[in-house]
C-alpha positions as CSV (number, residue, x, y, z in Angstrom):
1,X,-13.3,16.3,26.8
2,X,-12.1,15.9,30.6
3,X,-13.0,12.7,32.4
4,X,-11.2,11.8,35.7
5,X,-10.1,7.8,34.6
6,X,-8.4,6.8,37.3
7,X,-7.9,6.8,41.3
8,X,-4.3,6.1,42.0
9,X,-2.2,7.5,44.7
10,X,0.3,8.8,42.2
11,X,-0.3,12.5,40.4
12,X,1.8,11.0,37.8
13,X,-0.4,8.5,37.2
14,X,-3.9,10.6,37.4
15,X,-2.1,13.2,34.6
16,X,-0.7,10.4,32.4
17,X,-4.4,8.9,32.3
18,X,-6.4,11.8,32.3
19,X,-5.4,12.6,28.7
20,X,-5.0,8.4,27.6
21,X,-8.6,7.6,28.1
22,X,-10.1,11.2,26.8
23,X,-10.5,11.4,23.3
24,X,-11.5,7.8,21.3
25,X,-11.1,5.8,18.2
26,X,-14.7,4.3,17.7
27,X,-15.8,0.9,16.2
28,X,-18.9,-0.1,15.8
29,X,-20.7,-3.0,14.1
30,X,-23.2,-1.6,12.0
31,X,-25.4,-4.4,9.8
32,X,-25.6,-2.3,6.5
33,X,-22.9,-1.2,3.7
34,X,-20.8,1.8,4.9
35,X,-21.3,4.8,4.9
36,X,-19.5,7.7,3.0
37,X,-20.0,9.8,6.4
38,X,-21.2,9.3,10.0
39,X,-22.4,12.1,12.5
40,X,-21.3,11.7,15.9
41,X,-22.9,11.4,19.2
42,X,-21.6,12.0,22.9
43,X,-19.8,10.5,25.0
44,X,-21.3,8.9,28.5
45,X,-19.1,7.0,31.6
46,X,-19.6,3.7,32.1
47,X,-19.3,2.0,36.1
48,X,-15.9,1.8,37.7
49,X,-15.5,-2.1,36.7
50,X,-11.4,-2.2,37.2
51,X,-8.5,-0.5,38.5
52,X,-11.2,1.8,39.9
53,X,-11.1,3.4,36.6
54,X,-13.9,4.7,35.0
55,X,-13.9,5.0,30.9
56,X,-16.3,7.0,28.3
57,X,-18.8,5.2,26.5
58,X,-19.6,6.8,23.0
59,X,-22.0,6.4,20.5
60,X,-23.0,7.9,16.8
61,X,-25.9,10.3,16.4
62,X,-28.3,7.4,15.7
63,X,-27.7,5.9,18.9
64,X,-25.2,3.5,17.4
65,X,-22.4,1.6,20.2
66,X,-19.1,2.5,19.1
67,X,-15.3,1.9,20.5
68,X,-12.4,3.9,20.8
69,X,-9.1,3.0,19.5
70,X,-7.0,5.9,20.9
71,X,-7.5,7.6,24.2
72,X,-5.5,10.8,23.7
73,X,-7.3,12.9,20.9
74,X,-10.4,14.9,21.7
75,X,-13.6,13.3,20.5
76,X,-15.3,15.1,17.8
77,X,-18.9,15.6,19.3
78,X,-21.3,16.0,16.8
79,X,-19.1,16.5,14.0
80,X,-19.4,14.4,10.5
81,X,-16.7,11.9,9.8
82,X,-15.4,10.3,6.7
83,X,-14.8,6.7,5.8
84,X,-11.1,6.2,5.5
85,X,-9.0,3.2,5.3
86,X,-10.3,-0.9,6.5
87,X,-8.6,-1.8,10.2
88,X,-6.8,-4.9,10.6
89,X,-8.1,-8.5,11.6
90,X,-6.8,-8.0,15.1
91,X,-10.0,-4.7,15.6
92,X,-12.8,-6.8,13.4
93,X,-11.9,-9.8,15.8
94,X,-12.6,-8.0,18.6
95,X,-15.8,-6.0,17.3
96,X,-17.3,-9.1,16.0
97,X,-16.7,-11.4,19.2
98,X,-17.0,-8.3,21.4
99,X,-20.1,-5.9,22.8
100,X,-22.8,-5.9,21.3
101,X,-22.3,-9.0,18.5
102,X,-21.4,-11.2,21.6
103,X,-22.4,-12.1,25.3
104,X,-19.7,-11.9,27.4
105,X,-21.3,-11.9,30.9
106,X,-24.7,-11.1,30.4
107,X,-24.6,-7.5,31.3
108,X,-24.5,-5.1,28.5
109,X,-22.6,-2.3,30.2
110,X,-20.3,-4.8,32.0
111,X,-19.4,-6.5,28.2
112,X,-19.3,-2.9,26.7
113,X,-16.4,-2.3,29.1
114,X,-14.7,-5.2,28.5
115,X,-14.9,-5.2,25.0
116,X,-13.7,-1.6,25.1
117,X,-10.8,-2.5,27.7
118,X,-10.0,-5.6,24.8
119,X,-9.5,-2.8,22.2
120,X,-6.8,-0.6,23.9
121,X,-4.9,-3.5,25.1
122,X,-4.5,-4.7,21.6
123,X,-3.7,-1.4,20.1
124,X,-1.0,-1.1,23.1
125,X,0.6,-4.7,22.4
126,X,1.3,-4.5,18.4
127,X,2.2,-0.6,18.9
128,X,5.0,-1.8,21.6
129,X,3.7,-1.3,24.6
130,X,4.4,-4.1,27.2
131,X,1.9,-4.4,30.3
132,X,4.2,-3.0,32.4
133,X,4.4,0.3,30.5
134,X,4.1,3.9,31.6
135,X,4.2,5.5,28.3
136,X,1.3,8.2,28.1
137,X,1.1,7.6,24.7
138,X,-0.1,4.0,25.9
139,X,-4.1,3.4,25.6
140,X,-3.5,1.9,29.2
141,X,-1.8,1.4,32.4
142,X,-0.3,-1.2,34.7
143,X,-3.1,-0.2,36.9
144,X,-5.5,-1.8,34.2
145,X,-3.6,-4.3,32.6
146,X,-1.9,-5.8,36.5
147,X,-2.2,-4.1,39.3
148,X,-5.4,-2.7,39.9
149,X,-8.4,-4.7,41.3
150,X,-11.2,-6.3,39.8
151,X,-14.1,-7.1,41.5
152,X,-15.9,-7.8,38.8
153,X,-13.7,-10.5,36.9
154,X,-13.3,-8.3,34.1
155,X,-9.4,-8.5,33.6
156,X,-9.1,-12.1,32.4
157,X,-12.0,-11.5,30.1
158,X,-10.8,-9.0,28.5
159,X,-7.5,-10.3,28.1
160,X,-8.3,-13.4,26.7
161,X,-10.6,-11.3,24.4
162,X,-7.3,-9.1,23.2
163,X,-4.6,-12.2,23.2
164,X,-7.1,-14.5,20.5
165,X,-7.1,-10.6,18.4
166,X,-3.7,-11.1,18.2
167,X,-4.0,-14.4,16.3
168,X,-6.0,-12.5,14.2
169,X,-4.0,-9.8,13.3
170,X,-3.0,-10.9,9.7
171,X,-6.4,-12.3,8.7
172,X,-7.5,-11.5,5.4
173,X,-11.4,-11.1,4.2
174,X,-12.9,-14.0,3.1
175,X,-13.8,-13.4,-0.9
176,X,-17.3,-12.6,-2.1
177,X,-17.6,-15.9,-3.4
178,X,-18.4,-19.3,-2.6
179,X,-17.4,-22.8,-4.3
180,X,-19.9,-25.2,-6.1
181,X,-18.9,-28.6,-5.3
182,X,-20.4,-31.7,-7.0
183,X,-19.8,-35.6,-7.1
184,X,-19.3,-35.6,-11.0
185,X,-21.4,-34.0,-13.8
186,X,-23.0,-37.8,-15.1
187,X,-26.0,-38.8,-13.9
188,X,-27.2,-42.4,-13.3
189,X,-30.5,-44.2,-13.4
190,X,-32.4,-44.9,-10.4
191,X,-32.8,-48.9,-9.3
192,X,-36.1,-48.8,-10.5
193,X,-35.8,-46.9,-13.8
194,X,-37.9,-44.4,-13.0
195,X,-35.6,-41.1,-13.1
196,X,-32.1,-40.3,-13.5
197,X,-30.1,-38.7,-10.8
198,X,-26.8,-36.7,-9.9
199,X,-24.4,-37.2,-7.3
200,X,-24.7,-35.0,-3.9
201,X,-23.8,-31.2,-4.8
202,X,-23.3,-28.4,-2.1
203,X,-21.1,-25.3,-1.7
204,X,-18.5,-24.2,-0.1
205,X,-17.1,-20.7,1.4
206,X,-15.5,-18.9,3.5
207,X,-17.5,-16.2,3.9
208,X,-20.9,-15.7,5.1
209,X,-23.7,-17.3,2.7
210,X,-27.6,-17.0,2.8
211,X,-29.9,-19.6,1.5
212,X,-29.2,-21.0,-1.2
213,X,-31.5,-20.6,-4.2
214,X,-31.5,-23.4,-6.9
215,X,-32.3,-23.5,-10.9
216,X,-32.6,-25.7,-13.9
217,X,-31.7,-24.5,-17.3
218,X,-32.6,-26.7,-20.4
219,X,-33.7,-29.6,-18.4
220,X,-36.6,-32.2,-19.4
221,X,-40.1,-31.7,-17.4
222,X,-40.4,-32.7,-13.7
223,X,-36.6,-32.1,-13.6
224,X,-36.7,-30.9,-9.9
225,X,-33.8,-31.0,-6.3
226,X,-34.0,-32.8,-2.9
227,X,-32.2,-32.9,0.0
228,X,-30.4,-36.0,1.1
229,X,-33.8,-37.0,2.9
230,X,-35.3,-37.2,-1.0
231,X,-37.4,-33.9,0.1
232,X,-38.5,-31.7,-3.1
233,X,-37.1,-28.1,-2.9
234,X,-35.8,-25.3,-4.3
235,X,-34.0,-23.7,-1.6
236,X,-31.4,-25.1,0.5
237,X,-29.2,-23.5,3.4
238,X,-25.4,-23.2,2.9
239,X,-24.8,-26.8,5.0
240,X,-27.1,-28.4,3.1
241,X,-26.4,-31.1,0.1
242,X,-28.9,-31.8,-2.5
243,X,-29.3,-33.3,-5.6
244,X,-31.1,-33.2,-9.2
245,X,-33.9,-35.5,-10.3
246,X,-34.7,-35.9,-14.0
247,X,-37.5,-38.4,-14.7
248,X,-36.5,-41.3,-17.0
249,X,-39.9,-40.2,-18.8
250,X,-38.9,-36.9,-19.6
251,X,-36.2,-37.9,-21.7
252,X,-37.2,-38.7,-25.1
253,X,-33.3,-38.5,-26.5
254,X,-30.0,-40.8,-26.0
255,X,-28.2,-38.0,-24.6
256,X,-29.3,-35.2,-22.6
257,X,-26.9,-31.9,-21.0
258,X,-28.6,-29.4,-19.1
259,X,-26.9,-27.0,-16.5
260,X,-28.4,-26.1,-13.0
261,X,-27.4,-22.2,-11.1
262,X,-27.1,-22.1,-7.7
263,X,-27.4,-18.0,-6.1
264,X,-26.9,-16.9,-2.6
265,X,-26.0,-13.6,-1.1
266,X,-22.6,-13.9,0.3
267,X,-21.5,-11.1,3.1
268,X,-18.8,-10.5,5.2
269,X,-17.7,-7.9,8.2
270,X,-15.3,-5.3,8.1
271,X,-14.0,-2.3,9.3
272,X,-13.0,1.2,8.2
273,X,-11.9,3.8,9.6
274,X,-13.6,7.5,9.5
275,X,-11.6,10.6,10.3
276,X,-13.0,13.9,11.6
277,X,-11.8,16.9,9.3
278,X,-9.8,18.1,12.3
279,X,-6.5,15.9,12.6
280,X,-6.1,16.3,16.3
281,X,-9.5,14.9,17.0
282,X,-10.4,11.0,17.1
283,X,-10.9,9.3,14.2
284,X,-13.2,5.9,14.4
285,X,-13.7,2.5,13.1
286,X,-17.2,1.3,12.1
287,X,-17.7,-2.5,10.9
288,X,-20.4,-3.5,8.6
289,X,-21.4,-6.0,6.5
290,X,-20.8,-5.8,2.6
291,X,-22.8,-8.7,0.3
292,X,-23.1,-9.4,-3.3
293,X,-24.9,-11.7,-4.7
294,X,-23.5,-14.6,-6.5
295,X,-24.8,-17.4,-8.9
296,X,-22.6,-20.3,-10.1
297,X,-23.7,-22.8,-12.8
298,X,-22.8,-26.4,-13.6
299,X,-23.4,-28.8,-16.2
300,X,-25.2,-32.4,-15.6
301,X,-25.2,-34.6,-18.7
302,X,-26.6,-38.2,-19.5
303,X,-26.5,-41.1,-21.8
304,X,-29.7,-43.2,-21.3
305,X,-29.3,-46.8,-21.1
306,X,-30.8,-49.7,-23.5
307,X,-30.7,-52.5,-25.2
308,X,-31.7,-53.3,-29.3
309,X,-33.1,-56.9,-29.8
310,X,-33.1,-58.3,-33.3
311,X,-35.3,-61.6,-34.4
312,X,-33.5,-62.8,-37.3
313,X,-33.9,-65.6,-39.8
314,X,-30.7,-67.8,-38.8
315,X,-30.4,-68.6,-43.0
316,X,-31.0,-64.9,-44.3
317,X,-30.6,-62.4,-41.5
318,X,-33.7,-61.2,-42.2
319,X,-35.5,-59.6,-39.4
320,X,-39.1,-62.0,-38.7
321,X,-42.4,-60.4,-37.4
322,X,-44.5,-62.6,-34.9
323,X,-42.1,-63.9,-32.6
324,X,-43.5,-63.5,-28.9
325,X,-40.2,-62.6,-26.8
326,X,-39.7,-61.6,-23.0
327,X,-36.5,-60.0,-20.9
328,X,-35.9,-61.1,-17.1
329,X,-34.1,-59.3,-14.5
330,X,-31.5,-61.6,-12.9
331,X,-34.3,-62.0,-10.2
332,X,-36.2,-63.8,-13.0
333,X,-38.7,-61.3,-13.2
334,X,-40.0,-60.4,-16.3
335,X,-39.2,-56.3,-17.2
336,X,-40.7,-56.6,-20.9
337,X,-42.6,-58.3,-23.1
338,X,-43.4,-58.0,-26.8
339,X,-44.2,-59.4,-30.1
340,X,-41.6,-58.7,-33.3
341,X,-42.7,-56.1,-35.8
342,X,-39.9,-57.0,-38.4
343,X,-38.0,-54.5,-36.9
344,X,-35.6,-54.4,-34.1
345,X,-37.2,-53.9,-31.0
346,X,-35.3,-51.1,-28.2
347,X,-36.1,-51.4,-24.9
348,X,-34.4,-47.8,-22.9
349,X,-33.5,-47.1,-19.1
350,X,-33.1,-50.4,-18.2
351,X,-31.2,-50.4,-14.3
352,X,-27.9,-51.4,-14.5
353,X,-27.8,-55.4,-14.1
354,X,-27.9,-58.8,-15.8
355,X,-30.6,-59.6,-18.0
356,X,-32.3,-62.6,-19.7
357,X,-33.7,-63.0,-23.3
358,X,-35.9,-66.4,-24.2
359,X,-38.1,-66.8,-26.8
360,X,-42.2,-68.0,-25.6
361,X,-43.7,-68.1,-29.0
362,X,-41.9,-68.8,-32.5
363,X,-42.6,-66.7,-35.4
364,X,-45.1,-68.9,-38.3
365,X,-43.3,-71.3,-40.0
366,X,-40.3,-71.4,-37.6
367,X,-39.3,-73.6,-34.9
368,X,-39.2,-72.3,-31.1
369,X,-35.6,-71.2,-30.1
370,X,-34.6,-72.4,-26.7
371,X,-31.8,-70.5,-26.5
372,X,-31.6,-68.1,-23.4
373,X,-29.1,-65.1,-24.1
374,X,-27.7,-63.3,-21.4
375,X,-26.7,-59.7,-21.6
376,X,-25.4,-57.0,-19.8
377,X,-26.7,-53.2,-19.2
378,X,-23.6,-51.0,-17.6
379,X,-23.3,-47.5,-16.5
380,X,-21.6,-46.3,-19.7
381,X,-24.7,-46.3,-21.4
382,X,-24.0,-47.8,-24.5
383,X,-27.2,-49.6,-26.2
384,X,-26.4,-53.1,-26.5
385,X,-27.4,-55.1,-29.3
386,X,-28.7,-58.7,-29.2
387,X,-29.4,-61.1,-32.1
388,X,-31.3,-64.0,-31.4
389,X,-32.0,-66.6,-34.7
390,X,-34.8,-68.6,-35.5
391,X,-35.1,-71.9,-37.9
392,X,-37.5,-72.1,-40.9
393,X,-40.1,-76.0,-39.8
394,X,-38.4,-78.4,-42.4
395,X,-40.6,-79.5,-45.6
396,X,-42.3,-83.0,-45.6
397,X,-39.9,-84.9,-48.2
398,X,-42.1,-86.2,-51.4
399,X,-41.2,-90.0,-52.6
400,X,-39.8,-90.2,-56.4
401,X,-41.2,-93.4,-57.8
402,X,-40.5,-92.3,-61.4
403,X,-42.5,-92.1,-64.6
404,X,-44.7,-94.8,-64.3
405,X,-46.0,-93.3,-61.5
406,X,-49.7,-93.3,-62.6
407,X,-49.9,-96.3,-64.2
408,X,-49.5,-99.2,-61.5
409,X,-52.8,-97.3,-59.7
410,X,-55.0,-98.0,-62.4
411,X,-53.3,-101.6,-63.6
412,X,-54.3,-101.9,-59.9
413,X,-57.8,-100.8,-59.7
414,X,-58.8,-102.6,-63.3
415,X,-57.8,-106.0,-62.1
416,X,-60.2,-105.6,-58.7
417,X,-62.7,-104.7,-60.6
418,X,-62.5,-107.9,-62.8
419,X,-62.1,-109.8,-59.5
420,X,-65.1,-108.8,-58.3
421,X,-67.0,-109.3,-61.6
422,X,-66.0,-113.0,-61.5
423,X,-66.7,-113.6,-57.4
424,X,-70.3,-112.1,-58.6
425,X,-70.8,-114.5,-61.1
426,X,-69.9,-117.6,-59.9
427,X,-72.1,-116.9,-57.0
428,X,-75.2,-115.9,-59.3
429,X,-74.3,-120.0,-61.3
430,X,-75.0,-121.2,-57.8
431,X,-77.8,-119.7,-57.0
């Protein structure tokens, strides 16, 4: 392959270039794993953007872009390459901010170019090669890289494209993986005491991460994930943070541990090169993008909330049925109300806060307690217990007026009787 590059006044010059921008080193950023083997296309030139220099375009069979990395070998036209070893950060920069992954101008052929023109430059500074260099094993010229002109603005562009490569010479891959991140693993109980919730979760990576896809394992019914807006779903992107809902109703237990998974195909782009079976010809770098798909798990546990009220007999401890009692919220609002069995009474998921417990009605044959007891429900979840005592009415005391105790009544009652015989009489002597 023969392809006048440049127009210089120097013969030097045109022979030194004629065999630099010839043959090419190819990159291309393909979208699916790589290949074991590509088959190339042909070459094509592109416009005479700078220096007055016009380079070969090439593509795969398929019609795929691709950029050079060498300009001295021969390109292998139509010939089968094999994947070979991954390029550095410095070429997968400039293929995935470069033509056709990136706008530069606007122009397609114009950003081709430039990304191309990126490419050799690069190569040229961490093989050696200062700007200034007339080395023909150089990828370019001063006439490029200085000197020559540029109507079309494409210098700086390019440069700036080659000088942040640089920067990225030594970057690594980002793992196939990505980080599940959460607030803590307990979950509380909502203000209301309607469902128990977790802290915000989300993930983190340095790759690139699809939508999340979330899961509940051995949770109660209605367990189900919103976003931070409270809206129910089951997928989330990679920004987003979410959390699990369990409803307080659902959980018939004192504790309760469950794990969620979280999947997502992760992907990243890279580079290999492939090699023509012919040494002296170009070899090529394709990107691509390998994924997996990952799934990460983490446990959520709780311990419900509660409270255990006994009614008690202050004298024998024994628990008394018939007692009408209520609970307030520090709000004095009432949250429950109930009449005692005989046995305590447990009240669960109570919010956290301060609560009241007074006594309306007293249990039959016991007088009303007026005691108020205030108790506490915390986030540990502990049940808490609460005795509150009722006394047995007293007994109406009987008199003791001894043994003779029958006997003054009817002394009593015989001597009216005789008074009332005599008053008769003397009124009948009268009369």
């Amino acid at each position: 392959m023969k392809k006048r590059l440049l127009h210089i006044s120097k013969v030097l010059f045109a022979i030194v270039m004629s065999f630099m921008l010839v043959g090419m080193n190819t990159v291309t950023a393909l979208t699916t794993n790589a290949p074991d083997t590509v088959k190339m296309g042909v070459e094509t030139l592109s416009p005479k953007y700078l220096g007055g220099t016009e380079i070969g375009f090439v593509t795969l069979a398929d019609g795929t872009v691709v950029f050079c990395l060498k300009a001295l070998a021969p390109t292998p036209n139509h010939e089968t390459l094999t994947r070979g070893e991954e390029v550095d950060g410095g070429v997968r920069y400039i293929l995935q901010h470069g033509y056709p992954n990136v706008s530069i101008t606007g122009e397609a052929s114009k950003d081709r170019y430039i990304t191309q023109i990126a490419l050799w430059w690069y190569l040229d500074r961490i093989n050696g090669y200062g700007d200034d260099s007339l080395s023909p094993d150089a990828n370019l010229s001063p006439n490029l890289k200085i000197t020559g002109e540029d109507p079309y603005g494409v210098r700086p562009k390019a440069k700036s494209l080659m000088e942040q490569a640089l920067q990225h010479r030594n970057d690594k891959l980002p793992a196939l993986d990505f980080q599940l991140k959460t607030e803590g693993s307990a979950l509380t109980l909502s203000a209301d005491g309607t469902y128990y919730q977790s802290g915000l979760i989300w993930i983190t990576s340095n790759a690139k991460v699809s939508n999340l896809v979330v899961s509940a394992n051995g949770a109660p019914a209605g367990t189900k994930f919103v976003d931070q807006n409270g809206k129910e779903k089951t997928t989330f992107s990679p920004n987003d943070k979410f959390r699990v809902i369990v409803p307080a109703s659902s959980v018939k237990d004192m504790t309760l541990e469950f794990s969620i998974g979280v999947g997502a195909k992760v992907s990243t782009d890279t580079a290999y090169v492939y090699k023509p079976s012919d040494s002296k010809k170009q070899s090529i770098a394709i990107t691509y993008t390998k994924s997996e798909n990952v799934t990460k798990t983490t446990s959520f546990n709780l311990i419900r909330t509660g409270v255990k009220i006994s009614k008690q007999d202050i004298a024998t401890n024994k628990e008394l049925a018939g007692a009408k009692l209520v609970i307030k919220d520090q709000n004095g609002n009432v949250v429950e109300e109930w009449v005692s069995t005989g046995e305590p009474h447990y009240i669960y998921d109570l919010p956290t806060g301060t609560y009241t417990l007074e006594e309306v009605e007293a249990p039959e044959g016991y007088q009303l307690s007026t005691e108020k007891i205030e108790f506490e429900i915390t986030k540990d979840g502990l049940v808490k217990e609460v005795v509150m005592y009722n006394s047995a009415v007293p007994e109406v005391p009987v008199p003791d007026t001894g043994v003779n105790d029958g006997v003054l009544p009817i002394a009593g009652a015989s001597m009216m009787i005789l008074g009332i015989g005599l008053v008769y009489r003397h009124a009948k002597k009268r009369a």
